[in-house]
C-alpha positions, -999 to 999 in steps of 0.1 A, spaced: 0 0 0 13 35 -9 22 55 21 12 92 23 38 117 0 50 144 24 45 173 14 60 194 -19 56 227 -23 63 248 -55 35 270 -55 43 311 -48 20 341 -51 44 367 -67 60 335 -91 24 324 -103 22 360 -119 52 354 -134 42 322 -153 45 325 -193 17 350 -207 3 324 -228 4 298 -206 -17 314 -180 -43 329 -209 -48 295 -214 -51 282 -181 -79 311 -182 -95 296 -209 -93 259 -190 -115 273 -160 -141 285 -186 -144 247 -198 -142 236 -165 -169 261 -154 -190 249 -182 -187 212 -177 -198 221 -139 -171 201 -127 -170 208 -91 -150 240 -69 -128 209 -51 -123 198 -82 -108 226 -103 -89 238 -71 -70 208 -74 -64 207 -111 -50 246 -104 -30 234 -77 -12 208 -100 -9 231 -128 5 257 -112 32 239 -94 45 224 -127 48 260 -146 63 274 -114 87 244 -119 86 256 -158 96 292 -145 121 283 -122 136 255 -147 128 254 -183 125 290 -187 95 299 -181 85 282 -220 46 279 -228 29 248 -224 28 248 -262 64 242 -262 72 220 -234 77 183 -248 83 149 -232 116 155 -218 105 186 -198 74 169 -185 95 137 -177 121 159 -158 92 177 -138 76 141 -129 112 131 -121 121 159 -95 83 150 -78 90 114 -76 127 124 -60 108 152 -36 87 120 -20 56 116 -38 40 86 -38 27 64 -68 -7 75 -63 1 115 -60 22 112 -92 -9 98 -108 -26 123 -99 -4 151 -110 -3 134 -146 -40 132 -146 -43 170 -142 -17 176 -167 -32 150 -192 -63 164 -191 -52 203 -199 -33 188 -228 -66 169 -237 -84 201 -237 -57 223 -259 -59 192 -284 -97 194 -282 -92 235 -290 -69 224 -317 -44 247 -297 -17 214 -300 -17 189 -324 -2 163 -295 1 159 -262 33 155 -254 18 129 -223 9 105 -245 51 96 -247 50 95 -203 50 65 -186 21 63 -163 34 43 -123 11 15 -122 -2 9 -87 26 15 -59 53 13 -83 83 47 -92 78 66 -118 103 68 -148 137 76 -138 170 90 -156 199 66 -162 230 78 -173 248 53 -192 280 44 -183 309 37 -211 315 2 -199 279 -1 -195 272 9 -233 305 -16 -242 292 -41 -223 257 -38 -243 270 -38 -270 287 -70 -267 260 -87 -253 237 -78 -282 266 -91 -306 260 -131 -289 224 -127 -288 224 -122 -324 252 -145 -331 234 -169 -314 228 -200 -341 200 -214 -317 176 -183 -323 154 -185 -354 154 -155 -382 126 -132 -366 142 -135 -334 178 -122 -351 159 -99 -370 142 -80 -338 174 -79 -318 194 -66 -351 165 -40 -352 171 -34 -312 211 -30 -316 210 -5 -346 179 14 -325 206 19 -295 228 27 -315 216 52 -337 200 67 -302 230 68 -283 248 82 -318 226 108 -327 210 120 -294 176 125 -315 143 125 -298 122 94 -297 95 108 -322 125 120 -345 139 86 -344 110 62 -346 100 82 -379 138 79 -400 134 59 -432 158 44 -449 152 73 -478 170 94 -458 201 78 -449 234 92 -466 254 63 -459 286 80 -472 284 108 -452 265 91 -418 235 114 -418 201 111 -416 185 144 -434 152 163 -431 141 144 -398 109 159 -383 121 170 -346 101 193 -317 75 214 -331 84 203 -365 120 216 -367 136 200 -395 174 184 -385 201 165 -399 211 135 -377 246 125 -376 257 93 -368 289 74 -361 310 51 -380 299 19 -360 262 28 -358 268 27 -401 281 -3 -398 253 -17 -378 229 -1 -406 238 -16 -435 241 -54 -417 206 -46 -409 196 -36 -444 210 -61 -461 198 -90 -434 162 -72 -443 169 -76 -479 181 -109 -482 155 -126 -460 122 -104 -480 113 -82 -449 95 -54 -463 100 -29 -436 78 -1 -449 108 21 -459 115 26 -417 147 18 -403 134 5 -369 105 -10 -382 83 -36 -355 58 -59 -363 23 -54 -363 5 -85 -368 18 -104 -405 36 -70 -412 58 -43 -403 53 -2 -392 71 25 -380 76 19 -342 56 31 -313 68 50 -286 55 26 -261 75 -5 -285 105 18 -279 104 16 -243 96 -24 -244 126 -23 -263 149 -6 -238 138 -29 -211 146 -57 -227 184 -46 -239 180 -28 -200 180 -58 -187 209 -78 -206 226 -50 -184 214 -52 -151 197 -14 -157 158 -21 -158 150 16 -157 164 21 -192 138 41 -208 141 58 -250 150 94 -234 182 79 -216 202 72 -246 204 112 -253 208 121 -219 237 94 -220 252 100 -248 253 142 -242 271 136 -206 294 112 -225 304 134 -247 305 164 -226 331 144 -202 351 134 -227 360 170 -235 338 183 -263 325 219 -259 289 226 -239 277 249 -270 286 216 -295 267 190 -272 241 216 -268 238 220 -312 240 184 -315 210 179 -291 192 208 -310 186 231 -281 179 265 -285 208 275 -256 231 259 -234 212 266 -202 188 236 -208 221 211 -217 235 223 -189 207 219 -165 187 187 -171 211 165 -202 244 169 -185 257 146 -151 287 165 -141 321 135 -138 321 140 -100 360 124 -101 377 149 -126 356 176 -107 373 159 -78 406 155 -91 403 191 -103 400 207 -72 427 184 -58 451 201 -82 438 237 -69 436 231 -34 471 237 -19 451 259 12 
């Protein structure tokens, strides 16, 4: 049984003015739904009492953007830093209920095309919510190595090689080119440039257009895959990561991506790996191996470093240690 969350505060008078302009016009807009649907005073108090902690989080955070431009990421941060606070299964639940159903009423406005909850992770009864995992480099080697027996494995039958080929070159492309889930479960094979490892005109956050670029191995991994697809008649639909639906194959979901990274979690011993985690991964990765915050920050299509720096990057607590070691002669 869930015990009771203590409590978390983020609400403040003088910040709540402060909220994004059209963020609170359409908050204003919400209560005039909710006035006309006669839903009851106890009721919307506790839907503006949800609402208004998460865009004082927004404010304080992810600055201060409209709800029309937060996405999964900055909603699955917010969760996170709930869940880490102390609230229980049942109180995040609740807070993605309220938040769900203002996205369901912008939709129904035609104010957003999607809700950017239908990517979250719901906690089923008593259990955590979606967590970040930062990838370690022997973590990633030792993935990849375990991915190379499974498929290697002359005991498995052709679908089953197929679907963990398909998982490998998912990972890897992930981890490669720090893309989005929606930007990666859409790539097709039309716009691979092979020769010069990128992926061009890929649909990203509120329908940016990007170039992808991925790494020699990741290439490598490609082309084995296209060619397995080829020689064994597996009409993919034109999509890289292409699952199976019934007797055929589709572009991905985003909740087959997340089956996906449990199962290559697992081979691993991390069974919170969830889609976001490979660019969260792959950005401190490279970060801590020397390349510059404003180059992470381009690669991960951000409009500033503030955001990198805040929620993508986990700071290498031993060369900040060993860095202040060489300083500190006091």
């Amino acid at each position: 049984m869930a015990t009771k969350s203590p409590r978390f505060r983020l609400y403040d008078a003088e910040k709540a003015e402060q909220i994004n302009p059209e963020t609170l016009k359409l908050w204003n807009k919400y209560k005039i739904d909710m006035e006309l649907r006669e839903l009851s005073e106890k009721t919307q108090e506790a839907y503006k009492s949800d609402l208004f902690q998460w865009w004082i989080y927004v404010l304080d955070n992810q600055d201060n953007k409209s709800v029309t431009e937060i996405d999964e990421d900055d909603l699955t941060e917010f969760f996170y830093s709930c869940k880490t606070a102390g609230n229980n299964s049942r109180r995040m639940r609740r807070r993605m209920s309220s938040v769900a159903a203002f996205y369901k009423f912008l939709r129904k406005k035609k104010i957003v095309l999607v809700s950017p909850m239908e990517y979250i992770d719901r906690p089923a009864k008593d259990t955590d919510v979606v967590v970040q995992t930062y990838l370690t480099e022997e973590q990633i080697a030792d993935m990849k190595q375990k991915l190379e027996d499974i498929i290697s494995d002359k005991n498995i039958t052709d679908l089953q090689r197929h679907q963990w080929m398909t998982m490998r070159a998912y990972a890897l492309f992930s981890l490669s080119t720090m893309a989005r889930v929606n930007a990666v479960r859409g790539v097709t094979w039309k716009q691979i440039d092979f020769e010069n490892r990128v992926a061009s005109q890929v649909v990203e956050k509120e329908g940016y257009i990007v170039d992808l670029y991925f790494s020699k191995e990741t290439k490598s991994v490609l082309e084995e895959l296209k060619t397995y697809r080829e020689k064994h008649g597996i009409d993919d639909g034109g999509y890289l990561f292409a699952a199976k639906f019934g007797d055929g194959y589709n572009m991905p979901t985003s909740s087959t991506l997340n089956i996906w990274c449990k199962k290559i979690g697992s081979l691993i011993g991390v069974e919170t790996l969830h889609p976001h985690d490979w660019r969260h991964s792959a950005a401190t990765l490279l970060k801590n191996r020397g390349m510059a915050l404003e180059d992470v920050s381009a690669l991960l299509h951000h409009a500033g470093t503030d955001v990198t720096r805040k929620h993508y990057i986990k700071e290498d607590t031993k060369k900040l240690q060993s860095a202040k070691d060489d300083f500190e002669a006091f």
